[in-house]
C-alpha positions in Angstrom: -71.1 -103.1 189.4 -72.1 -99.5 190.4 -73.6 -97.6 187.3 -74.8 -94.2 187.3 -77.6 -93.7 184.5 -78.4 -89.8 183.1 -82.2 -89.9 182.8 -85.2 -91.5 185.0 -88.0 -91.0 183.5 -87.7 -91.5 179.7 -88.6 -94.7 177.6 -85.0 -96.7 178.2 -84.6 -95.2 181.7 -88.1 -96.6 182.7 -87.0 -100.0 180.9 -83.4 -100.2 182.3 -84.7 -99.7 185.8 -86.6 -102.9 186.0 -83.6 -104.6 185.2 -81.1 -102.7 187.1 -82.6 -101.5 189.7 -79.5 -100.9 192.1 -78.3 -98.3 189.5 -78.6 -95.0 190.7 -80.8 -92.8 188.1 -80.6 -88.8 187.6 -83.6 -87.4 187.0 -83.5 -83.7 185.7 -84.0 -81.8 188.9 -81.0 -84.1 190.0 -79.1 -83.6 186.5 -79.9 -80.8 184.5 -78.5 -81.6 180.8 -78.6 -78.1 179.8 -75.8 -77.6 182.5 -73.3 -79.8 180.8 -70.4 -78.9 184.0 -72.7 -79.6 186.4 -73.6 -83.2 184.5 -69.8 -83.3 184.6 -69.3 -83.0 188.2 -71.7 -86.1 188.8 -69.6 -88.2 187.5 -66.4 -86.9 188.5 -68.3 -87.0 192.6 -69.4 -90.4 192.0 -67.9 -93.9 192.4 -69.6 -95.5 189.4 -68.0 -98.1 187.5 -69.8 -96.9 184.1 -71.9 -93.9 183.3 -75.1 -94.3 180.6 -76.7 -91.6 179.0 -80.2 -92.4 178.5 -81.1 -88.5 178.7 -81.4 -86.3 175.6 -83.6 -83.9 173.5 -86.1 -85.7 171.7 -88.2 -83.2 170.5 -87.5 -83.3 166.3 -89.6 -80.8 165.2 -89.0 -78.5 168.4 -85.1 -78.8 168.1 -85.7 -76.7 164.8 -87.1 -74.0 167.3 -84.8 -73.8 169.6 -81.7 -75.6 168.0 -79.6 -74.5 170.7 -81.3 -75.9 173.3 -80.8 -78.7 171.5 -77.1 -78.7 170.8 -76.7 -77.9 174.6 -78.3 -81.2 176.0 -77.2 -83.2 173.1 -74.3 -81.7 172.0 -72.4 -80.1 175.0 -73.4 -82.5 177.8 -72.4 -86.2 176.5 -69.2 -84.3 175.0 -68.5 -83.3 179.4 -69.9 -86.4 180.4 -67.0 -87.9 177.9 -64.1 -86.1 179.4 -65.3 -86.9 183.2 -65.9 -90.6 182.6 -62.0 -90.8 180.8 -60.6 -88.7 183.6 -62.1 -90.9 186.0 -61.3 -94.1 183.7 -64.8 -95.4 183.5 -66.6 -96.5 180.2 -69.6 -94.5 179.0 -72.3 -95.8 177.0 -74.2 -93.3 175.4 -77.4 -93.5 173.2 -77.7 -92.1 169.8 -79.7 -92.0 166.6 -80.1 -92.9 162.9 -80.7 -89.0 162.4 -77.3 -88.3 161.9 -77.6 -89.7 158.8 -79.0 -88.2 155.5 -82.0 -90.3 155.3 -81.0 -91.7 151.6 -81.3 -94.5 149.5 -82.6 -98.5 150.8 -79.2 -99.8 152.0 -78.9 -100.2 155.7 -76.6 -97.7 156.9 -73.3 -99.3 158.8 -71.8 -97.9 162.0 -69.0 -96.5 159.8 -70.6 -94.6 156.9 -70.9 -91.4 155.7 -73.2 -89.3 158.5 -75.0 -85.9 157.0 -77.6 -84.7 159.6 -80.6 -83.2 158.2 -81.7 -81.3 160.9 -81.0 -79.3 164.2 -81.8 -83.0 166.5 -79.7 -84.9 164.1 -76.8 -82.3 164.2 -77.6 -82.0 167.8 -77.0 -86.1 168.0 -73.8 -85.8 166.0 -72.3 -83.3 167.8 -72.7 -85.4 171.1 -70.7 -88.3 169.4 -67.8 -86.7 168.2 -67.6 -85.2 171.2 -67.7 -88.4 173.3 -65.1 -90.0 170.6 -62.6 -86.9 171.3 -62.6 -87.4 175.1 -60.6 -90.4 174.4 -61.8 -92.9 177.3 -64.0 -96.1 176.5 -67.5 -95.7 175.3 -69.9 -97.3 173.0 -72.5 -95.2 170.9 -75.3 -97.0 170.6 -77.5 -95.4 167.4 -81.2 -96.9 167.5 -84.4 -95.9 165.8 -88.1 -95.7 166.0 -88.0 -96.3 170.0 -91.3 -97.8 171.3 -92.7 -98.8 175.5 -95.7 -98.3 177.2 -94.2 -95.5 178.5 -93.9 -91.8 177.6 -94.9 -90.6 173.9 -94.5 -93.0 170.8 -95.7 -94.2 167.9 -97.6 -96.8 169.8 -99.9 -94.8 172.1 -99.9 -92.2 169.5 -102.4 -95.5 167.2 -104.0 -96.6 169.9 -105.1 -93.2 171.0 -106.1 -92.4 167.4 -107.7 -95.8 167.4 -110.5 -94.6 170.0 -111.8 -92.4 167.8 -110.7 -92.5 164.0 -111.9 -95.6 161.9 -109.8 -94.6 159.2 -106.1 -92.9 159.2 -103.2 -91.9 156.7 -100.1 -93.5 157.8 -96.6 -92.5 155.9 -95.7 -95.5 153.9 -92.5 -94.1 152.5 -89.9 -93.7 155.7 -88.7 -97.4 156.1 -86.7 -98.0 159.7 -86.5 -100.7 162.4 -89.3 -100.2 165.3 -87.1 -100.7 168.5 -88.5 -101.3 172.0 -87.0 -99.5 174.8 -87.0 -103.0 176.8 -84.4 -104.5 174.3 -82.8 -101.1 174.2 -82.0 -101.2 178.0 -80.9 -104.7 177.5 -78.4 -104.0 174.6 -76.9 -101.0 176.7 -77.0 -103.2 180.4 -75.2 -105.9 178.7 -72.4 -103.5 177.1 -72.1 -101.6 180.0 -70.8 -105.2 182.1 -68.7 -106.0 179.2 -66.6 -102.6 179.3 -66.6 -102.5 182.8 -65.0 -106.5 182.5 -62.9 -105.4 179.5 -64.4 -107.9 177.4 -65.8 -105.5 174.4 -63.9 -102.6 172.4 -65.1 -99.1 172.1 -66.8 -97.8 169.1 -70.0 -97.2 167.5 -72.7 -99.5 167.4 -76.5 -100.1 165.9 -79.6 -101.3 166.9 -82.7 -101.5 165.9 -85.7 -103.6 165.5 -85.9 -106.4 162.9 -87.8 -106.7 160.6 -87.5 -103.2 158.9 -91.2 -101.7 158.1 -93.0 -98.3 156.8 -94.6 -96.5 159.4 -98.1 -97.7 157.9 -97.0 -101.5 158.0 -96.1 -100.7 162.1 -99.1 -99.0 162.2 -101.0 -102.5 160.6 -99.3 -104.7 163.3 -100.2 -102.2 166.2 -103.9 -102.7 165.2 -103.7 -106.6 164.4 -102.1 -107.4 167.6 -104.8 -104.7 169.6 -108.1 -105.7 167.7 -108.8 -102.5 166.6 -110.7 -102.4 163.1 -108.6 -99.4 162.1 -108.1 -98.9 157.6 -105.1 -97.6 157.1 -104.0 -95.6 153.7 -100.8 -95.4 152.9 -99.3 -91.8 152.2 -96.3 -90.0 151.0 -94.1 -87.9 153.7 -95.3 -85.2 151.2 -98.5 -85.5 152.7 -97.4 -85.4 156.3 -94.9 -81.8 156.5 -93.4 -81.4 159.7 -90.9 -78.5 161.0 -87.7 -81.5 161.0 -87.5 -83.7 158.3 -88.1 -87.0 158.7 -85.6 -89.6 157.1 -86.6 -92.1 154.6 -84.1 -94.5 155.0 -83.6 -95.3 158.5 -82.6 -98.8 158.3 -79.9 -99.7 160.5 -77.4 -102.5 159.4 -76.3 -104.3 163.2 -74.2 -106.9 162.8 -71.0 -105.6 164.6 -73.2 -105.0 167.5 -73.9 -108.9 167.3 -70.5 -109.8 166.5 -68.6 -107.9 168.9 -71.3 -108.1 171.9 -73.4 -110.7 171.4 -76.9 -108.9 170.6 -79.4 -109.8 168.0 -82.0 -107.6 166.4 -84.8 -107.6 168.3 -88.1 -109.2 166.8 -90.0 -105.8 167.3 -93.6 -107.5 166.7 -92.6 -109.6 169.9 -92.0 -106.6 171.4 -95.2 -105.1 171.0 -97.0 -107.7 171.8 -95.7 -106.8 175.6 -95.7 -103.6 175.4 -99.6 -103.7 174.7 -99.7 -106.6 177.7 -98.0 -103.6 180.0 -100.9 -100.6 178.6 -103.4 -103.4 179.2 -102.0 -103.6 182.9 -101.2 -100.5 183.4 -104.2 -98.7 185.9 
């Protein structure tokens, strides 16, 4: 199976590559996002057998700076990378996230539900999936949350580095998701990507996300248990916290079709920390 993946150096890209490593990855010299054509002609040049997108704008709070930047990379460019893949008849599996909902209430939101985006990334998100469902080929969205490696920036190396030098921090206790490692991530989307290419799974919209659902201060708990740092943490209101993008409080994800229809659980997230400290440990 001959897979071309949009993105080389990002959390799932890193991840996927260590388990695919015959795929052939774009970097951004090699595939510019903000020049949704060009991303186009890639795929209509190539002889893949599926296309992921593991490439987007992941700035929050700089996508309410430059919101068109924003729309451009993850907007315009899955919506061309769409229309190549179904002209070519290849699937597409293209990653997404729980911002394009509102952020509201405790339930877990389901694949099908209502989506409100709160912000330019999340209406930068949702404008990449309709356009990827109007292109009419087969594709999965796959929405995930909280993403976590030993690579890049995340909420993990984010502790650890405040952990150096802060005995005490103020952790949000109020924004509930699923902490997801970029390992499993890769996975999920390697293992979708051989079941469209056999014609053994339907298109549609998927979640996933780590289990169990946490605050960002109980993550932030775990992160220090399972490091030995002797880090108090007090729990804080989002209120406390501003940012430019709002930051939703709800962002559990509800993934059973994803289990039903492919055969993925929810990761355990606290397993999957446990390696990504073993990788920062090894890492030179």
């Amino acid at each position: 199976m001959k897979i071309l993946v949009f993105g080389k150096t990002g959390q799932v890209a890193t991840e996927l590559a260590k388990i695919a490593p015959e795929a052939q990855f774009l970097s951004r010299a090699e595939a510019d996002l903000a020049n949704p054509e060009a991303c186009a002609a890639l795929i209509t040049a190539s002889n893949a057998d599926v296309v992921i997108n593991a490439a987007a704008f992941t700035a929050v709070d700089q996508a309410e700076e430059t919101p068109d930047l924003a729309m451009l990379i993850n907007g315009r460019a899955p919506t061309a990378m769409a229309k190549a893949a179904a002209a070519k008849g290849i699937p597409l599996v293209h990653i997404s996230t729980d911002y394009v909902f509102s952020g509201e209430g405790m339930q877990p939101w389901q694949p099908n539900h209502p989506t409100a985006p709160q912000g330019a990334y999340g209406h930068s998100k949702f404008t990449g999936e309709k356009g990827v469902q109007a292109a009419g080929g087969v594709h999965v969205i796959l929405r995930t949350s909280w993403v976590v490696s030993a690579h890049g920036q995340n909420f993990v190396k984010t502790m650890l580095r405040l952990a150096e030098t802060r005995p005490e921090l103020g952790i949000v206790a109020d924004q509930i998701g699923g902490p997801t490692p970029a390992a499993s991530i890769a996975e999920a989307v390697l293992k979708i990507a051989k079941a469209l290419v056999a014609k053994q799974g339907p298109s549609g919209t998927y979640h996933l996300s780590g289990a169990p659902d946490v605050s960002w201060a109980g993550f932030a708990r775990e992160i220090f248990k399972q490091a030995g740092k002797p880090v108090h943490i007090n729990e804080i209101p989002s209120s406390a916290y501003p940012t430019p993008a709002t930051r939703p409080l709800n962002s559990r994800l509800d993934c059973q079709s994803l289990q039903q229809d492919f055969g993925i659980a929810r990761p355990d997230w606290r397993a999957g920390l446990a390696h990504i400290l073993s990788d920062l440990k090894a890492a030179p």
